[in-house]
C-alpha positions in Angstrom: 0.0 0.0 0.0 1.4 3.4 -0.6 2.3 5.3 2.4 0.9 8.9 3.3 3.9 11.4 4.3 2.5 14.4 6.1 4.6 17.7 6.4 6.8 19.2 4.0 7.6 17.1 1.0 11.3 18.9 1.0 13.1 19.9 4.6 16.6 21.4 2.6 17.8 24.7 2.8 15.3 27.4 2.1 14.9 29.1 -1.8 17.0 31.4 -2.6 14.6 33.8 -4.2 17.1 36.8 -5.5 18.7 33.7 -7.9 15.9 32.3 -9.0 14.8 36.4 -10.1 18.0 36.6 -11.7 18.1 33.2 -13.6 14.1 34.5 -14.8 15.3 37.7 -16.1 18.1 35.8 -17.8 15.9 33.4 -19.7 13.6 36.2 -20.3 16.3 38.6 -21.8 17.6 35.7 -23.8 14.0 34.7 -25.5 13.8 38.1 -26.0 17.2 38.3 -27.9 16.6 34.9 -29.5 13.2 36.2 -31.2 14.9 39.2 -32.2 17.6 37.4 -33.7 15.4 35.1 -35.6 12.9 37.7 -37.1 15.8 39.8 -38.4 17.8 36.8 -39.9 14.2 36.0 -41.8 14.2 39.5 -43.1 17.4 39.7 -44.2 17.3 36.5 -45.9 13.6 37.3 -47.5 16.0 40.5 -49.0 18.6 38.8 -50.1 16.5 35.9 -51.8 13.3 37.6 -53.3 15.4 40.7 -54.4 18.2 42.5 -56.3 19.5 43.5 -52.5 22.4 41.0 -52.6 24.5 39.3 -50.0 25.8 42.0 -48.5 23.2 43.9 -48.1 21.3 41.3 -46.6 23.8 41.3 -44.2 24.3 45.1 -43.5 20.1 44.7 -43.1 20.5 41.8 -40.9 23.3 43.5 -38.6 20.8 46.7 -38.5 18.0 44.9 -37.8 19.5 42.7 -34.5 21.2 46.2 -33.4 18.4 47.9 -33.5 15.6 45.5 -32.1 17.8 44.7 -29.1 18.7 48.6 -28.4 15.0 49.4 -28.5 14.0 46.9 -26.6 16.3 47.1 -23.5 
C-alpha cells in the first residue's frame, strides 16, 4: 500500500529567491534576444532571396536589424 507522508515534502535549505529572479530575467532577456535574432535573420534573408538587394546587403540589413531591435528593446 502506498504510504501517506504528512509535512513538507522537501526539509533542505530554504529558496533562494534573489537567484531564481536573476536566472528568470536571464531566460527572459535571452527569448527576447533569440526572437529578435530570428525575425531579423528572416528578413534579411527574404532580402537577399526575393530581391536584387544581394549578400551584402542582406547582411548590412540583418546586422541593423538585430542592433536595433535589441537597443530598442532594453
Amino acid at each position: 500500500m502506498a504510504e501517506h507522508h504528512h509535512g513538507p515534502a522537501e526539509t533542505g535549505a530554504e529558496m533562494d529567491y534573489a537567484e531564481h529572479d536573476k536566472t528568470y530575467a536571464l531566460f527572459v532577456s535571452g527569448a527576447k534576444n533569440g526572437t529578435i535574432i530570428c525575425v531579423a535573420l528572416v528578413v534579411a534573408m527574404a532580402a537577399g532571396f526575393f530581391t536584387s538587394a544581394g549578400f551584402f546587403s542582406a547582411l548590412v540589413l540583418f546586422i541593423l536589424l538585430t542592433v536595433g531591435g535589441i537597443v530598442l528593446t532594453r
